[in-house]
PALUM-616263 format. One record per atom (N, C-alpha, C, CB): residue number from 1; residue in three letters; x, y, z. Coordinates in nm, 2 decimals, m for minus. Atoms other than C-alpha are relative to their C-alpha. Glycine has a CB too. Layout:
<rs>
NUM ALA X Y Z
...
</rs>
This chain:
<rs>
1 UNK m0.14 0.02 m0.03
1 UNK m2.47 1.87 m3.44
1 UNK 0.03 0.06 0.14
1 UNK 0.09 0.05 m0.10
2 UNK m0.03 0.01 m0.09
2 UNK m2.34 1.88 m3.10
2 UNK 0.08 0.16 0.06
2 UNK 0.07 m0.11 m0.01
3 UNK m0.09 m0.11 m0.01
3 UNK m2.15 2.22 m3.00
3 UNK 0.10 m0.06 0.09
3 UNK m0.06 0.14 0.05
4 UNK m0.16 0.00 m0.08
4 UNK m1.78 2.16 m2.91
4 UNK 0.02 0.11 0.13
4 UNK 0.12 0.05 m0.13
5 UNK m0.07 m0.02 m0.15
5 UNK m1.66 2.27 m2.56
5 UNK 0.09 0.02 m0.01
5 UNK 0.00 m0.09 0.08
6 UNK m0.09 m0.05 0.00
6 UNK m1.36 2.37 m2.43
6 UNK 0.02 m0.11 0.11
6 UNK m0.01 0.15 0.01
7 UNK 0.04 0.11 m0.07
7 UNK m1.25 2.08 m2.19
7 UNK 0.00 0.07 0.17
7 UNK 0.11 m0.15 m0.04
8 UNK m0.02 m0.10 m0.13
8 UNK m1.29 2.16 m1.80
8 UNK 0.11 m0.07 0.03
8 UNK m0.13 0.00 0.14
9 UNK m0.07 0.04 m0.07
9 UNK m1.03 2.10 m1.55
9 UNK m0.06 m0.09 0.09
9 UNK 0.05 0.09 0.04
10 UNK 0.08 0.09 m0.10
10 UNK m1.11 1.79 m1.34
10 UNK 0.09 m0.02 0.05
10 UNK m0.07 m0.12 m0.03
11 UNK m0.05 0.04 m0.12
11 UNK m0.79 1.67 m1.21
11 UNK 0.05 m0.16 m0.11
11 UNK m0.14 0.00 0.16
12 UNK m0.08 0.08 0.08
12 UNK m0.58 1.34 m1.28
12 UNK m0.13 m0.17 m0.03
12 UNK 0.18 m0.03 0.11
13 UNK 0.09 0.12 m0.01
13 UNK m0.90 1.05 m1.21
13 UNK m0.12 0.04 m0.16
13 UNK m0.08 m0.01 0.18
14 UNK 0.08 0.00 0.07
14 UNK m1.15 1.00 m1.50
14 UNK 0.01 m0.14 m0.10
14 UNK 0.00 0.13 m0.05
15 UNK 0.03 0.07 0.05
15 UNK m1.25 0.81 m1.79
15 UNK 0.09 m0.04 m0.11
15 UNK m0.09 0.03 m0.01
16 UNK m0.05 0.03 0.12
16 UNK m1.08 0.65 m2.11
16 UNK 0.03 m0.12 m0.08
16 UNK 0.08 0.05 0.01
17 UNK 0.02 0.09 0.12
17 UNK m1.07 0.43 m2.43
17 UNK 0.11 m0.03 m0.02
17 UNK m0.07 0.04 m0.13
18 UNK m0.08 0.05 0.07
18 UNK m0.84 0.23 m2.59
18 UNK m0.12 m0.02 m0.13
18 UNK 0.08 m0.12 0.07
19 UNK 0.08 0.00 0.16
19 UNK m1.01 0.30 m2.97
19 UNK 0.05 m0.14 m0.09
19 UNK 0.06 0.16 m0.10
20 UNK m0.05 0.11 0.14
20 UNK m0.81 0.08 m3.20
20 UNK 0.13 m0.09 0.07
20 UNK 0.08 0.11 m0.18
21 UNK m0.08 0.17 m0.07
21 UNK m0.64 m0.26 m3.06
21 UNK 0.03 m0.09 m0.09
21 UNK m0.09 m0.11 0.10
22 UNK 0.01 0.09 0.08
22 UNK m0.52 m0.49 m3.25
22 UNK 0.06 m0.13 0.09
22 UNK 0.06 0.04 m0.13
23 UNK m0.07 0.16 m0.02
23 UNK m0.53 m0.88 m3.13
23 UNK 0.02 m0.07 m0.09
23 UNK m0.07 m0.09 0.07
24 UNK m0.07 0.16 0.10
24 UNK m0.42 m1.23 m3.27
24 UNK m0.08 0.03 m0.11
24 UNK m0.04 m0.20 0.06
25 UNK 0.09 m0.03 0.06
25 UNK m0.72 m1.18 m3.48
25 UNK m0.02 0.06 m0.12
25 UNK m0.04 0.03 0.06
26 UNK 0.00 m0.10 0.09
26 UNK m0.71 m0.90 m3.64
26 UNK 0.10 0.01 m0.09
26 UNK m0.02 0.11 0.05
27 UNK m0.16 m0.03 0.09
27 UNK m0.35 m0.91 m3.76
27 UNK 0.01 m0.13 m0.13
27 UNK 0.18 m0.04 0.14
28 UNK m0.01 0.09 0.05
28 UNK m0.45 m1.23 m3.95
28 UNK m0.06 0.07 m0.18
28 UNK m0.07 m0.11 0.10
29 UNK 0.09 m0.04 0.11
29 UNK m0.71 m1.00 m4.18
29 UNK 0.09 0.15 m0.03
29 UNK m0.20 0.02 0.06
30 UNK m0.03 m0.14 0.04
30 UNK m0.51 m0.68 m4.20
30 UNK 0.19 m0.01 m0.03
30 UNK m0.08 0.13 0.14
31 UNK m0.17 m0.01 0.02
31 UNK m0.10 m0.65 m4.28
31 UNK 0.07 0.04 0.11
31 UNK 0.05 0.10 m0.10
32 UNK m0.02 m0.13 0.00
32 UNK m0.03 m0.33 m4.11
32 UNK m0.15 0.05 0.09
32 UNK 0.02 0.06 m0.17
33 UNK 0.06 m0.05 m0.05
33 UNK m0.17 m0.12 m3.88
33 UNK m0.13 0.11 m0.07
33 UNK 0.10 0.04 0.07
34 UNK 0.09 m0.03 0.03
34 UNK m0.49 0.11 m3.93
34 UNK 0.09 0.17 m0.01
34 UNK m0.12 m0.04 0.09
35 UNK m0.01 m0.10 m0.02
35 UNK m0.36 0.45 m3.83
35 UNK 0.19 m0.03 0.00
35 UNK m0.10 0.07 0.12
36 UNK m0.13 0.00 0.02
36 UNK 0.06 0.48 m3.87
36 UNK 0.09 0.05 0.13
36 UNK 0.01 0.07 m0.10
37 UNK m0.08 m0.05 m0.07
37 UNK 0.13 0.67 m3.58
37 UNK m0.12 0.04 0.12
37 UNK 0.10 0.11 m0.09
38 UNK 0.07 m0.02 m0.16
38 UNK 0.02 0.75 m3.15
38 UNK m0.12 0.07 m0.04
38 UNK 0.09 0.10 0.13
39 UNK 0.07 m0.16 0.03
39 UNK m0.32 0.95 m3.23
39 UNK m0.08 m0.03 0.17
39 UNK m0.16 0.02 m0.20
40 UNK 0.05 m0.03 m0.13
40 UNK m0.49 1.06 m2.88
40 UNK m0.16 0.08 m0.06
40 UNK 0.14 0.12 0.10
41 UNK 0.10 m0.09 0.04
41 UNK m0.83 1.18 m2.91
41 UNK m0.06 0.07 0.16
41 UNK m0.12 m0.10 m0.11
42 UNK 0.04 m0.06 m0.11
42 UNK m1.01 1.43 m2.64
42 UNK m0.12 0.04 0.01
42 UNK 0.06 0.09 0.03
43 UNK 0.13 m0.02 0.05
43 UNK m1.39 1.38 m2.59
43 UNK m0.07 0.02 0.10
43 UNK m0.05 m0.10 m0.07
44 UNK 0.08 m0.01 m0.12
44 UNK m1.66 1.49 m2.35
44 UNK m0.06 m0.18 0.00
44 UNK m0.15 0.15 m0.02
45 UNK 0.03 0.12 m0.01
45 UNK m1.85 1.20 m2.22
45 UNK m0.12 m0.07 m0.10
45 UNK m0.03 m0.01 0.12
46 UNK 0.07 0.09 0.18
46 UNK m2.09 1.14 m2.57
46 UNK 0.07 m0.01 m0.07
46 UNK m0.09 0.06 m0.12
47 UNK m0.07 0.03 0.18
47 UNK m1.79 1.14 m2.79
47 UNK 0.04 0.13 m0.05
47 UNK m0.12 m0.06 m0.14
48 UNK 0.01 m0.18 0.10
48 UNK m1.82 1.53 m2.88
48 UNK 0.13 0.01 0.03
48 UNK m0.12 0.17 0.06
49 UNK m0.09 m0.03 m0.05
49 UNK m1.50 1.59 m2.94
49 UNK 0.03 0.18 0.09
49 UNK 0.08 m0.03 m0.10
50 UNK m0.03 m0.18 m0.09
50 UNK m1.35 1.93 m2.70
50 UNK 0.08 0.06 m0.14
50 UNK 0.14 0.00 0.21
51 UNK m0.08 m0.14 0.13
51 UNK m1.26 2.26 m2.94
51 UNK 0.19 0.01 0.15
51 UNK m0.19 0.29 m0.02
52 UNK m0.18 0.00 m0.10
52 UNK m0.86 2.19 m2.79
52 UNK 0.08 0.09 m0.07
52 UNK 0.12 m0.17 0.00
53 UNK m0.07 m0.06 0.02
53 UNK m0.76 2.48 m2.98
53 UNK 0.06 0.07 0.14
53 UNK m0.05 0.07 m0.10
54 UNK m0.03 m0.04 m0.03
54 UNK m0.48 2.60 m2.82
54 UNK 0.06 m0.12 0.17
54 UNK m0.09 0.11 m0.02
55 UNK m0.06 0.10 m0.08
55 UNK m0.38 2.28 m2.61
55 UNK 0.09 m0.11 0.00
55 UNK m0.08 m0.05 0.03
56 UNK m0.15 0.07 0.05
56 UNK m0.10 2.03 m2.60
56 UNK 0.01 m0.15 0.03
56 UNK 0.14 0.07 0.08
57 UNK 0.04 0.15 m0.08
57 UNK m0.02 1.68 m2.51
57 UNK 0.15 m0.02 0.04
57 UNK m0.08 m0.16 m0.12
58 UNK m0.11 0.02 0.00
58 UNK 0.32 1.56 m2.37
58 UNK 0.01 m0.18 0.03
58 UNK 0.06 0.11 0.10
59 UNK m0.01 0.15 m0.03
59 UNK 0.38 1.17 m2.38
59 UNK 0.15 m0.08 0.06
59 UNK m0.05 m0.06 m0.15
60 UNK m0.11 0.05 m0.11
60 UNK 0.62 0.98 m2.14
60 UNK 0.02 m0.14 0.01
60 UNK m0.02 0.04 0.15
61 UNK 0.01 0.11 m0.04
61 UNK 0.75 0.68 m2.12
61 UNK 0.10 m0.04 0.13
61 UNK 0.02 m0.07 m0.10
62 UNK m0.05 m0.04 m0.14
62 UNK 0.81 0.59 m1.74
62 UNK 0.02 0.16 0.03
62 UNK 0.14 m0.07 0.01
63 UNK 0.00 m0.13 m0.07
63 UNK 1.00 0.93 m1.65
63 UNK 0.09 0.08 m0.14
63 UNK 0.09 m0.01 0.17
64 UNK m0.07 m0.09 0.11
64 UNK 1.16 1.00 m1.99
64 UNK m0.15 0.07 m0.14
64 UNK 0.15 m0.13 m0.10
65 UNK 0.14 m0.10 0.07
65 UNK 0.93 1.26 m2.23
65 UNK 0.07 m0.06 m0.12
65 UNK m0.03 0.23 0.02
66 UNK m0.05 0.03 0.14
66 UNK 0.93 1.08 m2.58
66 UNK m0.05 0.13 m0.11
66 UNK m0.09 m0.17 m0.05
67 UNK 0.06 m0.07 0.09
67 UNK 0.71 1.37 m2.75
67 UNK m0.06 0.08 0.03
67 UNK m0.06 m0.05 m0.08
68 UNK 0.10 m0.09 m0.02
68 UNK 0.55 1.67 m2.72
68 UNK m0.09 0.02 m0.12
68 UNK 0.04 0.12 0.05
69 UNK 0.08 m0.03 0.19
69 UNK 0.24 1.77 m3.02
69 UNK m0.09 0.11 0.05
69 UNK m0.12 m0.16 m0.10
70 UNK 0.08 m0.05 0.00
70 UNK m0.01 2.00 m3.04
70 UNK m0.14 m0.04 m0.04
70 UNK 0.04 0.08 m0.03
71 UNK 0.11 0.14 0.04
71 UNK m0.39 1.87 m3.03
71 UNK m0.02 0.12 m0.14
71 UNK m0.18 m0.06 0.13
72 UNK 0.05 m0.07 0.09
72 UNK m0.54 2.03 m3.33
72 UNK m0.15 0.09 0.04
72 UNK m0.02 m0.10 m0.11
73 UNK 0.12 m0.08 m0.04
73 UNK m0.94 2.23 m3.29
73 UNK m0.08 m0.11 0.06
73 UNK m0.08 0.08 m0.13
74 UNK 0.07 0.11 m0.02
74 UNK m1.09 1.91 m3.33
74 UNK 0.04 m0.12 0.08
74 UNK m0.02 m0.04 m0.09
75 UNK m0.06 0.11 m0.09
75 UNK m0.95 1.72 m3.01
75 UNK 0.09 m0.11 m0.06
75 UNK m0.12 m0.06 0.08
76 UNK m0.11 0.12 0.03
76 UNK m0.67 1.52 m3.21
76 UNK 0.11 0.03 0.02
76 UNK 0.02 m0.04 m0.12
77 UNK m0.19 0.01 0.00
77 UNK m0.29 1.50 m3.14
77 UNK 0.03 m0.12 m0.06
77 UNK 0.09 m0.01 0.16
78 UNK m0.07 0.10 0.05
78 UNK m0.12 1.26 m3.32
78 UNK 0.15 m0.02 0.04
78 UNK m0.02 m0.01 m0.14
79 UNK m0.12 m0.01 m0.05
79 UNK 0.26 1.17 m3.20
79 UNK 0.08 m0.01 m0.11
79 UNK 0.03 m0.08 0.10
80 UNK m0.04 0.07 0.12
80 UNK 0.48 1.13 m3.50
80 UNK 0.13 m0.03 m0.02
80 UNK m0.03 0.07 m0.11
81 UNK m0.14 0.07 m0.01
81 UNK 0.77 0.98 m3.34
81 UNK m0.07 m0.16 0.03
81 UNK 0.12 0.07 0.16
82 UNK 0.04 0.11 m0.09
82 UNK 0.56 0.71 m3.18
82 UNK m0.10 m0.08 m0.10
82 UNK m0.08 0.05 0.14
83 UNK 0.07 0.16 0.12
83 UNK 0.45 0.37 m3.51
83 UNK m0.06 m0.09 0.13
83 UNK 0.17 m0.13 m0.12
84 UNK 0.07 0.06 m0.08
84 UNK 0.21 0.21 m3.39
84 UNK m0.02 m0.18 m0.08
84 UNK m0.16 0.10 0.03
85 UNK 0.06 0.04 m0.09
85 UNK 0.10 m0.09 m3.33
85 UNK 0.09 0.04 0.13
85 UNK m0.03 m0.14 m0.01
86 UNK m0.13 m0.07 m0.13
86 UNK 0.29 0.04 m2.96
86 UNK 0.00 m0.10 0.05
86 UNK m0.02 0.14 0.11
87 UNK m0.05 0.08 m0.04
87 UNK 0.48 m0.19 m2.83
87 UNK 0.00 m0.04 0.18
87 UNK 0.09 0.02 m0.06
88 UNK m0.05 0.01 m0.12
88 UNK 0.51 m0.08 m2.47
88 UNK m0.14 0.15 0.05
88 UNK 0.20 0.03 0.01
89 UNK 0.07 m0.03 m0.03
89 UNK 0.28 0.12 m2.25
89 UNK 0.07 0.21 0.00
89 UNK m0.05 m0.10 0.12
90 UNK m0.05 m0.15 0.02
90 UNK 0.30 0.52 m2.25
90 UNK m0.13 0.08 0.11
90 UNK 0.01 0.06 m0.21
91 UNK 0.10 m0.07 m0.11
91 UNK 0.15 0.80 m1.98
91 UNK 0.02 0.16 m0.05
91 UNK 0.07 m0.03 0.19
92 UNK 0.06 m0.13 0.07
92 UNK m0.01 1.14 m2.19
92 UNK m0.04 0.07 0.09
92 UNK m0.10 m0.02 m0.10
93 UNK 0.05 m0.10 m0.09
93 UNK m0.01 1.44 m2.01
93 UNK m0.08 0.11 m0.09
93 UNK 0.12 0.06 0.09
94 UNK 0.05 m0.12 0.14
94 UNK m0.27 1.69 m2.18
94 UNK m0.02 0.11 0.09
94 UNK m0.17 m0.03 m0.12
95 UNK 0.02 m0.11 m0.12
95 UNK m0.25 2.05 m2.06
95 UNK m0.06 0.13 m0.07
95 UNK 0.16 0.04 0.08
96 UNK 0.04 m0.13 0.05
96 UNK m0.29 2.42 m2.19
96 UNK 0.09 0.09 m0.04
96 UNK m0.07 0.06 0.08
97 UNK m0.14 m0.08 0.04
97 UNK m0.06 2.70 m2.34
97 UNK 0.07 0.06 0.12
97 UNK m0.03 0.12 m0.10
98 UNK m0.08 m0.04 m0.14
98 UNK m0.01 2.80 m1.92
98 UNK 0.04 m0.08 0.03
98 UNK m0.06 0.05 0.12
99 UNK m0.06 0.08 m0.07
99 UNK 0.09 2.48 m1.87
99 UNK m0.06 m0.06 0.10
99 UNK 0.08 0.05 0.04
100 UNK 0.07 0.12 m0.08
100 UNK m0.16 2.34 m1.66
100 UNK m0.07 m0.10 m0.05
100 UNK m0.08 0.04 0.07
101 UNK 0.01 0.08 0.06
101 UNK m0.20 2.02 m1.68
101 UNK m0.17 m0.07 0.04
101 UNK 0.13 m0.07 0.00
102 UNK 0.14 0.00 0.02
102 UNK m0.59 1.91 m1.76
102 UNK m0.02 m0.15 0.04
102 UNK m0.06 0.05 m0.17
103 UNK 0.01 0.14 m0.01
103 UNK m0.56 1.50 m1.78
103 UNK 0.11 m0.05 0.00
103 UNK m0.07 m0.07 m0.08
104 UNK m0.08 0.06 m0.01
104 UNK m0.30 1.25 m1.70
104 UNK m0.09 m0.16 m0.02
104 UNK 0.09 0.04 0.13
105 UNK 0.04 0.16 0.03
105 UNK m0.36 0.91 m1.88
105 UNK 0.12 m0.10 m0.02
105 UNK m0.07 0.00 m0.14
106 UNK m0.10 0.09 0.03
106 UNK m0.17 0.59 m1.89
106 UNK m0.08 m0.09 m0.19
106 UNK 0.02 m0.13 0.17
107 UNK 0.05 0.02 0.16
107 UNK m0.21 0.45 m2.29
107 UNK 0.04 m0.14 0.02
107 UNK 0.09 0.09 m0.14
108 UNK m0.02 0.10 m0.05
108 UNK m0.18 0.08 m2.22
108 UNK 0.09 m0.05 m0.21
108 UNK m0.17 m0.07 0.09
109 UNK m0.04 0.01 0.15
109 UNK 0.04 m0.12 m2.52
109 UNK m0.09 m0.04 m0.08
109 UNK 0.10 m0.08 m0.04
110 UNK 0.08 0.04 0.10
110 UNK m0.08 m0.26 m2.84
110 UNK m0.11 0.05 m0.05
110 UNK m0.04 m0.09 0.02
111 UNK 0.12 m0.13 0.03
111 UNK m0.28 0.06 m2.95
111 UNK 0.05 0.05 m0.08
111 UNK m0.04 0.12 0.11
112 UNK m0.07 m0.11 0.10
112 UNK m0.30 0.28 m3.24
112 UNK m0.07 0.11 0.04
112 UNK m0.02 m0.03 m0.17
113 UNK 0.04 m0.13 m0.03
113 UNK m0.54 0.53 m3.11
113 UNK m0.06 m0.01 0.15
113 UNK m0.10 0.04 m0.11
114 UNK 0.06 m0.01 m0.12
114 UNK m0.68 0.61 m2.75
114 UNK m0.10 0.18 0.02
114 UNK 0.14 m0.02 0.11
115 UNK 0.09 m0.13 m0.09
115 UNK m0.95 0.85 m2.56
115 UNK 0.01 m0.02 0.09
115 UNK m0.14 0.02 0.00
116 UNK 0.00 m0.10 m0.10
116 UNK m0.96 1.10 m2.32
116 UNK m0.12 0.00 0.02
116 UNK 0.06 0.13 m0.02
117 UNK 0.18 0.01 m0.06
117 UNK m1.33 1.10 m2.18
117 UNK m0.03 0.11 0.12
117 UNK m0.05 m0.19 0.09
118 UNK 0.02 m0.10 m0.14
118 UNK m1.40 1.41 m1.96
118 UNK 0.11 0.10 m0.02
118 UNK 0.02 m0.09 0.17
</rs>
């Protein structure tokens, strides 16, 4: 098994997933979304998620802040104002208990879950 990390500081450019999408398609075989609510996940570049104890996420839409959460050990935040499928696009700032901020992602719509990569 992989040993969890701590994530570095890189800055606002890098990598990231849209995990769970749902198109025309899919909505035909399923009711209802997979996951209920925004989950964010935070992974080095195999997937391993980062040990984010002690890190945060703040999510925005445009210039207004819909949510702040805390990720959990195991790189997850979930938002639990924000039902998904999401309708509209959203920009996740993830930072640290000083407040610096680590990644800035845009979450594009029609998502139930997204990655952080780096």
């Amino acid at each position: 098994m992989a040993k969890r990390v701590k994530p570095p500081i890189l800055g606002p450019k890098g990598k990231s997933r849209v995990l769970l999408k749902k198109g025309p398609g899919a909505r035909a075989l399923q009711n209802g979304p997979t996951l209920n609510r925004l989950t964010v996940l935070w992974v080095n570049g195999n997937g391993v998620p980062f040990d984010t104890t002690g890190f945060n996420a703040a999510l925005y839409r445009g210039n207004t802040l819909v949510q702040t959460a805390r990720f959990d050990r195991y790189g997850v935040v979930f938002f639990s104002n924000v039902p998904t499928i999401t309708t509209v696009s959203y920009t996740v700032q993830l930072y640290n208990n000083a407040g610096i901020i680590y990644r800035t992602r845009t979450i594009p719509a029609e998502v139930e879950a997204f990655a952080v990569i780096g």
